[in-house]
C-alpha positions, 0 to 999 in steps of 0.5 A: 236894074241898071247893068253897071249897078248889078255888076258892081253887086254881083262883084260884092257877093261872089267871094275870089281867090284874091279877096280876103274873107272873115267869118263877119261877112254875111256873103260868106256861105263858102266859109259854113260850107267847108265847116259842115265837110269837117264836120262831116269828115271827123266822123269818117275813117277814110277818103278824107282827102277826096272830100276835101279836094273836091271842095278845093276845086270848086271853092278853093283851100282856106289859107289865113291872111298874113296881114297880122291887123286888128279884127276877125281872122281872114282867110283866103280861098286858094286853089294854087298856092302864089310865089312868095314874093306875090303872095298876101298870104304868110309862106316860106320856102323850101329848097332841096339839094343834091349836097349839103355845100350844094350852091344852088337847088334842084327844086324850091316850093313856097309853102305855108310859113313855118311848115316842115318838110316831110318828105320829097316826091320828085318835083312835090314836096309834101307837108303835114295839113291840120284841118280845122274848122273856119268860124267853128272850133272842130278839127280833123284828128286825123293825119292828113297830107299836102302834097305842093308842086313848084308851080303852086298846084296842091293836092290833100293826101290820106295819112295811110297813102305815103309812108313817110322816109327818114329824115336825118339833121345835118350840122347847120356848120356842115351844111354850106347851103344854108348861107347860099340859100337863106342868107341872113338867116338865123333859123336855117335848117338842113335835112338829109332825106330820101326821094320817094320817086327816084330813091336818091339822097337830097337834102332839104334847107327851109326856115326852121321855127323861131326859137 
């Protein structure tokens, strides 16, 4: 075969992390694969994180596409997760401060859109992950963690691994950081928290839900 032509093949076939996939493409064999571990880990009651981070270093962790077209969902194979200026995929940021009327943060993560914050471990911040099938209609009914550094690197975490800190509201008029790290924003939130890693206070400022 002409070695350009199998190249241009080869290309075709092997599904990349930038490339978004649906479940119509016949090439897709990643895509029944993570759907036959969900299957397989709804019947377990332990190490659900160990599965399915293996599967994320070897293929990467489904994210849905955020081009809201027409047609069959897309989802993209990340291993890490992009900035969210760069990004395809639908992600909002979650900034932490020392002060409520802070005017700049300590650490800032791009995360999946509309996630809530559970809890900060040092540089990590950690959000609750639903885990379902891709092509199928099962899901995990089991907690299950993400744990996101700020370089984009993320790992799954067992629900019994972390006991999870209180997480106290403050006064969007309360908390000044909101219009300094958000501006324009109508759906600010701003969260008083506790570091897992050095037990000092934070607060988190994020986009809440629409409403």
């Amino acid at each position: 075969m002409n070695p350009i032509l199998f190249y241009g093949l080869l290309t075709l076939l092997t599904p990349k992390a930038h490339a978004a996939l649906d479940c119509t493409s016949q090439t897709v064999k990643v895509f029944s694969k993570f759907d036959a571990l969900v299957t397989k880990l709804s019947a377990q009651k332990k190490d659900l994180a160990v599965k399915l981070n293996e599967f994320k270093s070897e293929n990467g962790f489904p994210f849905p596409d955020s081009g809201g077209m027409d047609g069959p969902a897309q989802f993209y194979l990340l291993k890490t997760i992009p900035k969210r200026k760069n990004s395809k995929i639908a992600l909002d940021s979650i900034y932490v401060t020392e002060k409520p009327n802070s005017k700049q943060s300590i650490h800032k993560w791009s995360v999946p859109e509309q996630s809530s914050p559970l809890a900060v471990r040092g540089n990590k911040i950690i959000i609750g992950q639903s885990i379902k099938q891709i092509c199928g209609e099962t899901s995990l009914n089991k907690t299950v963690y993400m744990a996101i550094q700020e370089d984009g690197n993320f790992e799954l975490l067992d629900g019994d691994s972390i006991h999870l800190p209180e997480v106290k509201s403050i006064e969007t008029e309360a908390c000044t950081a909101i219009k300094t790290l958000l501006p324009g924003s109508d759906y600010g939130v701003c969260k008083e928290t506790t570091d897992l890693d050095s037990k000092n206070k934070v607060v988190l400022v994020y986009e809440g839900p629409m409403t």
